[in-house]
C-alpha atoms as a printed R data frame, in Angstrom:
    type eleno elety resid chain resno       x       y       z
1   ATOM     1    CA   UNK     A     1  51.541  48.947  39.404
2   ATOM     2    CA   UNK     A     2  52.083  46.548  36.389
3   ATOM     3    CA   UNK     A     3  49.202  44.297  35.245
4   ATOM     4    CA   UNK     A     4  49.660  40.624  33.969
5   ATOM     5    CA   UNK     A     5  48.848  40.255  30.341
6   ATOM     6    CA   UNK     A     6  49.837  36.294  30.033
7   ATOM     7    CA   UNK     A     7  48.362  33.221  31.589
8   ATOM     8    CA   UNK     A     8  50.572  31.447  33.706
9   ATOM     9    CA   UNK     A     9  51.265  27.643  33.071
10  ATOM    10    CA   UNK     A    10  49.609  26.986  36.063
11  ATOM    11    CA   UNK     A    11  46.310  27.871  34.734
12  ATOM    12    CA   UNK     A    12  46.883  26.856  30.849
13  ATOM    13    CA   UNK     A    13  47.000  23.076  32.867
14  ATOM    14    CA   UNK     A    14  44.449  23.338  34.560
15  ATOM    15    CA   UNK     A    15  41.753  24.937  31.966
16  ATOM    16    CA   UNK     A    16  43.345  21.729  29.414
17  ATOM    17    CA   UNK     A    17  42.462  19.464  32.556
18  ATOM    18    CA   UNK     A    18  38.809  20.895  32.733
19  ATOM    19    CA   UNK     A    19  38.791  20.499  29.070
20  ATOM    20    CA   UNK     A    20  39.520  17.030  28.672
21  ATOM    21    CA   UNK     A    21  37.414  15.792  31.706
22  ATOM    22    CA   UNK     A    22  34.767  16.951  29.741
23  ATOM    23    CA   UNK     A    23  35.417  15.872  26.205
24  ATOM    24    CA   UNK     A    24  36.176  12.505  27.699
25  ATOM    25    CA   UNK     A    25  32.496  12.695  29.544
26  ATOM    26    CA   UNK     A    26  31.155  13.721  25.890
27  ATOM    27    CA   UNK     A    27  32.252  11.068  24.493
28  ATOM    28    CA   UNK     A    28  31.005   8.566  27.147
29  ATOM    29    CA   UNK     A    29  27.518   9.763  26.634
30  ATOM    30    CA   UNK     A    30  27.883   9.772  22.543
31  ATOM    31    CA   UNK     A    31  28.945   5.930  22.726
32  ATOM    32    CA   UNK     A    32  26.000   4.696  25.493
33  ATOM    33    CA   UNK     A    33  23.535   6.793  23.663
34  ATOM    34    CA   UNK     A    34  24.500   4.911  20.298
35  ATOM    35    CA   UNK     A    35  24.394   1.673  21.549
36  ATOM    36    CA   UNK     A    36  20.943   2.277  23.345
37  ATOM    37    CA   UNK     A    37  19.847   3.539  19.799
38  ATOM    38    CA   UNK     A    38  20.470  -0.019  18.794
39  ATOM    39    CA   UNK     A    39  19.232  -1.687  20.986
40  ATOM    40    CA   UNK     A    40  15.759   0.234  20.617
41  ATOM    41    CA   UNK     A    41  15.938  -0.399  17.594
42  ATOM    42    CA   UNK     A    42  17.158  -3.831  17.071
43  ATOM    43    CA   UNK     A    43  14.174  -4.613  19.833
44  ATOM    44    CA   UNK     A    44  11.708  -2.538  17.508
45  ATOM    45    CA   UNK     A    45  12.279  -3.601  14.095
46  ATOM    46    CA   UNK     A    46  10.696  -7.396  14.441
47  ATOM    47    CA   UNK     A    47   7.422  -5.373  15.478
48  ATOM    48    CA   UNK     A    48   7.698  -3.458  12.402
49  ATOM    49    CA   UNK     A    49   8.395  -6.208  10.383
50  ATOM    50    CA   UNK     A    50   5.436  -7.783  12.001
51  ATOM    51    CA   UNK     A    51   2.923  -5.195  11.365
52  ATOM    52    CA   UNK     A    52   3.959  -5.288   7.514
53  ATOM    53    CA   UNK     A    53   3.629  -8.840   7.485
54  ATOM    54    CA   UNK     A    54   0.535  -9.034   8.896
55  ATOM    55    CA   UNK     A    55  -0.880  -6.052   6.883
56  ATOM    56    CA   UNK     A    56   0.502  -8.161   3.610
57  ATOM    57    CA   UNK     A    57  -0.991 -11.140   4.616
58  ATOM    58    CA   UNK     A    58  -4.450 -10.457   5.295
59  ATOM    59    CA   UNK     A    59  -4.595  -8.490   2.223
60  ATOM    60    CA   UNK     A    60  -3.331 -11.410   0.042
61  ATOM    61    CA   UNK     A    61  -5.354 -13.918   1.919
62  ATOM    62    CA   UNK     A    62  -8.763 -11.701   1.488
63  ATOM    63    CA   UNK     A    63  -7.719 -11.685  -2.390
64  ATOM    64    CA   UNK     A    64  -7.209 -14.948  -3.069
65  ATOM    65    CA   UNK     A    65  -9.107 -17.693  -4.622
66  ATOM    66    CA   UNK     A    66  -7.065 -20.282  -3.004
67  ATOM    67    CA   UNK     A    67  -3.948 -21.367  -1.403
68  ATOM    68    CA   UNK     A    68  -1.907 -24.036  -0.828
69  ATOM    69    CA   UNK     A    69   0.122 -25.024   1.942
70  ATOM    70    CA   UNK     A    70   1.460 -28.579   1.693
71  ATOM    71    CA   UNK     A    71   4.891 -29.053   2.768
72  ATOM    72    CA   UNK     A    72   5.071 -32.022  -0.202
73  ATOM    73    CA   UNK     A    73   3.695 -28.990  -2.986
74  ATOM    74    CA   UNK     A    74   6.022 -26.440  -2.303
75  ATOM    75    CA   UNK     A    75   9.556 -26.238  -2.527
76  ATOM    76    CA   UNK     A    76  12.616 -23.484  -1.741
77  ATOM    77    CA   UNK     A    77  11.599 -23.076   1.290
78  ATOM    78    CA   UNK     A    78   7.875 -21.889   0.367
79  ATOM    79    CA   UNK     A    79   5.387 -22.136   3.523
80  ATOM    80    CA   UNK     A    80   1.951 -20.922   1.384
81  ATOM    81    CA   UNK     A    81   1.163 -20.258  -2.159
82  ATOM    82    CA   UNK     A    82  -2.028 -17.987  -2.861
83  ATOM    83    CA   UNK     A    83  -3.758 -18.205  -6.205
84  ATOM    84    CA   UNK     A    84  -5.104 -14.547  -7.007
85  ATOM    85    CA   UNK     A    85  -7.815 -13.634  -9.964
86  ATOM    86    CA   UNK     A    86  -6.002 -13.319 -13.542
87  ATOM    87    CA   UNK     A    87  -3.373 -16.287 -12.934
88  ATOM    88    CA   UNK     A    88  -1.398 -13.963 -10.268
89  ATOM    89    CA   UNK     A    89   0.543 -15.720  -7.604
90  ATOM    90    CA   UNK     A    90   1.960 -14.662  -4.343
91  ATOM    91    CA   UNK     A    91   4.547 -17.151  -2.359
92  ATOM    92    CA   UNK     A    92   5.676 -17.222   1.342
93  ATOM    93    CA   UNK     A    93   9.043 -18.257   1.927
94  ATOM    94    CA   UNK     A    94  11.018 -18.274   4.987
95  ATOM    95    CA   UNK     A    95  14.370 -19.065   5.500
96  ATOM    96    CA   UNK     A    96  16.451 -18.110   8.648
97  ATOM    97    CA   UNK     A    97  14.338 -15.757  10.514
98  ATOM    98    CA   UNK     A    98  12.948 -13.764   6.878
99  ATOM    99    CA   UNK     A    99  10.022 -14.057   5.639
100 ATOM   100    CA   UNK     A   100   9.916 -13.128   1.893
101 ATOM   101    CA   UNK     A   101   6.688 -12.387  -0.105
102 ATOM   102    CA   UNK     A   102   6.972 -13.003  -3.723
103 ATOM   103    CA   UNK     A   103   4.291 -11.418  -6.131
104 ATOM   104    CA   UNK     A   104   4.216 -13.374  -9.506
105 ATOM   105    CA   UNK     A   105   2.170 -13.049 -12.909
106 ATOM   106    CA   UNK     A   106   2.533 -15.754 -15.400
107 ATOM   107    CA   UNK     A   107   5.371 -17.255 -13.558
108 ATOM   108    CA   UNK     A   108   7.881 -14.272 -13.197
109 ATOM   109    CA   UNK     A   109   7.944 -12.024 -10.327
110 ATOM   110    CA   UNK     A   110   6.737  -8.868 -10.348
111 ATOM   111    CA   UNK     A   111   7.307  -8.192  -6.460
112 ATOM   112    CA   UNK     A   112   9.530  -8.806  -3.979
113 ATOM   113    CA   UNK     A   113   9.475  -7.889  -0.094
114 ATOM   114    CA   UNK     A   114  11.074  -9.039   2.452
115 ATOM   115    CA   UNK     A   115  10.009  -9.285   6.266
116 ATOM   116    CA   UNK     A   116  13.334  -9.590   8.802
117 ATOM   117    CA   UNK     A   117  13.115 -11.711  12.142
118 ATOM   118    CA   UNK     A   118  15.236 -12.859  14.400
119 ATOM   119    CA   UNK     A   119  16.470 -16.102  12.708
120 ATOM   120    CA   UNK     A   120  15.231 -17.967  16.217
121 ATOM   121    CA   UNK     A   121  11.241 -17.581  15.459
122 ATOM   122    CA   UNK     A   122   8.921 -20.245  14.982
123 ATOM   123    CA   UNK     A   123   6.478 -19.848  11.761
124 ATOM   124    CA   UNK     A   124   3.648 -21.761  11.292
125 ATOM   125    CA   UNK     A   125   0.684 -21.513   9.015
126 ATOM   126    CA   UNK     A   126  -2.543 -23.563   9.741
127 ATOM   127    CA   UNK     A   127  -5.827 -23.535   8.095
128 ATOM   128    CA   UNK     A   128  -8.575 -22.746  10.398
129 ATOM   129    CA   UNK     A   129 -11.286 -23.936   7.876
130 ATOM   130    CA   UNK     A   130 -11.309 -24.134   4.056
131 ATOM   131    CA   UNK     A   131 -11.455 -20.880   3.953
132 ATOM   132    CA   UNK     A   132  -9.908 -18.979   6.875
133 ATOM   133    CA   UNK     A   133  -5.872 -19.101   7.055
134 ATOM   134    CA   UNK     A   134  -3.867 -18.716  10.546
135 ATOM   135    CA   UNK     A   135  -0.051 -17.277  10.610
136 ATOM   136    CA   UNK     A   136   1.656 -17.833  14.050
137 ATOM   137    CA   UNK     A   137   4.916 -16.122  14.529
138 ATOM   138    CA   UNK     A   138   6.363 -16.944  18.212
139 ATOM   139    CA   UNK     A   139   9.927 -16.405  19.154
140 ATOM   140    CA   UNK     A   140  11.874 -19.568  20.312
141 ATOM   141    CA   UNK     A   141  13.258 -18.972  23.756
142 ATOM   142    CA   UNK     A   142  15.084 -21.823  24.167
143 ATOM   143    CA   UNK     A   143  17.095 -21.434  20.741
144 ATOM   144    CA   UNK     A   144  17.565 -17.978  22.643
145 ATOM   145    CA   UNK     A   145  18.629 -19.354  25.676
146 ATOM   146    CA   UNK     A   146  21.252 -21.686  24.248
147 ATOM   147    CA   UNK     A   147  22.856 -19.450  22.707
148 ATOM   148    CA   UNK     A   148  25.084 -18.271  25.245
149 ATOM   149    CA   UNK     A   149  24.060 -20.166  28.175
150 ATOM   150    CA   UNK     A   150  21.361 -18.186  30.589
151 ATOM   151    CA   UNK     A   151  18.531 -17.111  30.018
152 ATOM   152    CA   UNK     A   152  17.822 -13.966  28.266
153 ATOM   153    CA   UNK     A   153  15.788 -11.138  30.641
154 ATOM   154    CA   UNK     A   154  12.219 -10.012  29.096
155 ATOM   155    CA   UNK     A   155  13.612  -6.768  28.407
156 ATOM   156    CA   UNK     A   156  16.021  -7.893  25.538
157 ATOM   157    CA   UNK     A   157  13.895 -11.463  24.491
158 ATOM   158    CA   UNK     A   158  12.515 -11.428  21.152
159 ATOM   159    CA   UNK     A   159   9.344  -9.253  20.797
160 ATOM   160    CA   UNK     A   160   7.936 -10.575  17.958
161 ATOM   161    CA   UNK     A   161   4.637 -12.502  18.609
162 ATOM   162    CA   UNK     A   162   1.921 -12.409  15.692
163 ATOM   163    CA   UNK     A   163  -1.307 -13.939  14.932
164 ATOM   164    CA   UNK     A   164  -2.723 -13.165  11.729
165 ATOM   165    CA   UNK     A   165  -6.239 -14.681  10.627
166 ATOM   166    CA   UNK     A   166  -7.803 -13.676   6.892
167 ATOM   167    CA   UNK     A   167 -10.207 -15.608   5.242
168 ATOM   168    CA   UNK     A   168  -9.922 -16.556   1.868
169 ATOM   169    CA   UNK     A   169 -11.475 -14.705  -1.049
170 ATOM   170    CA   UNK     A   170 -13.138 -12.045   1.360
171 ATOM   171    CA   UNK     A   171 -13.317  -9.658  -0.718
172 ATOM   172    CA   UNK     A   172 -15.252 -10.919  -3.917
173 ATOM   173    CA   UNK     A   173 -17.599 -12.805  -0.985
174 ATOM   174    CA   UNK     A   174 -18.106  -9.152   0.641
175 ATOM   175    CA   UNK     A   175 -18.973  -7.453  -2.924
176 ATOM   176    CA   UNK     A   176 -20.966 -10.082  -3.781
177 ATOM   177    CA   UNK     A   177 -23.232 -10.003  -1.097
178 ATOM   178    CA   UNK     A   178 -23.105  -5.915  -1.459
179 ATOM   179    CA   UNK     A   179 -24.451  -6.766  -4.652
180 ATOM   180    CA   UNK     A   180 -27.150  -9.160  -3.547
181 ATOM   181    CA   UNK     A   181 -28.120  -6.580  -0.571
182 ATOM   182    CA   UNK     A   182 -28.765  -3.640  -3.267
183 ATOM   183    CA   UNK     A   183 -30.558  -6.208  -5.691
184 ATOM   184    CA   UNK     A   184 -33.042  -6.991  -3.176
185 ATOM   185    CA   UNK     A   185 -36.307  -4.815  -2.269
C-alpha cells in the first residue's frame, strides 16, 4: 500500500478559501474598531478640553486682581482679560470652536494653550458680581442640525456643556483672612 505525500488541488483551494474568509473578516473588524476609536474619541476630547479649561479658569480667576470683559476693550477675538499681581496678564480668545489662553508679562507672552471645541459651541462670559466671573460653554444644536439636514441623535451631539464660576482675587482674600484668623486671640 502506497501513502500520499502531496496535497491535492482540491484541498490547497479550499484551505486558501478558509484563509481568505478569514483575513477578509480580520480586516472588517480592524476598520469598525478604528472608526469606533474615533468616534470615542472625537465624542471625548471636548470633555477633556473642558475639564482643562475649567481647571485654567478658576485658577486664573482666583489669581487675579481684575478683569475685563467689554466687547468695546478687547480686540482679536479676546472674550476676558485678567490682570494678575506683578503686571502679568492672561487673555481669553476664542475663535471657531478654540478657546486659547494667553499668559503675558510685560506685554509678551510667556504661555500659550489652547482648548479645542467643536467650532458650533456657544461661549459666553458674564459677571455674576464684581467679583465672581461665570463661563458658559453650551453646544449649539441647531448649527448642528443644519448642517446636514436632521437632527443629530444624543449619542453623537456635542458633549461639551460647562459652567465655570471663580471669584476674583480668592486667593489673596483667603490668605488674608488666614492671616487675620491667626492674629486674633
Amino acid at each position: 500500500m502506497r501513502f500520499r505525500r502531496g496535497v491535492s488541488l482540491v484541498e490547497l483551494l479550499l484551505t486558501m478559501s478558509a484563509c481568505t474568509v478569514i483575513l477578509t473578516m480580520s480586516a472588517a473588524l480592524i476598520h469598525r474598531v478604528m472608526h469606533t476609536q474615533s468616534k470615542m474619541r472625537a465624542f471625548h476630547d471636548p470633555e477633556r478640553s473642558a475639564l482643562r479649561l475649567s481647571n485654567a479658569f478658576r485658577r486664573d480667576v482666583h489669581r487675579a486682581l481684575g478683569a475685563e470683559t467689554n466687547d468695546a476693550e478687547l480686540q482679536d477675538n479676546v472674550f476676558l482679560r485678567l490682570q494678575l499681581p506683578e503686571g502679568e496678564t492672561i487673555e481669553y480668545r476664542q475663535l471657531q470652536g478654540k478657546v486659547t489662553r494667553v499668559q503675558a508679562a510685560i506685554g509678551k507672552p510667556i504661555a500659550n494653550e489652547a482648548f479645542a471645541f467643536p467650532p458650533e459651541i456657544e461661549l459666553v462670559i458674564r459677571r455674576e458680581s464684581p467679583n465672581r466671573m461665570c463661563l458658559t460653554i453650551t453646544p449649539d444644536l441647531r448649527v448642528q442640525a443644519a448642517g446636514d439636514g436632521h437632527s443629530p441623535s444624543i449619542a453623537h451631539a456635542t458633549p461639551a456643556h460647562l459652567l465655570v464660576e471663580a471669584t476674583l482675587n480668592r486667593n489673596s482674600r483667603l490668605s488674608n483672612a488666614k492671616a487675620a484668623q491667626e492674629g486674633s486671640p
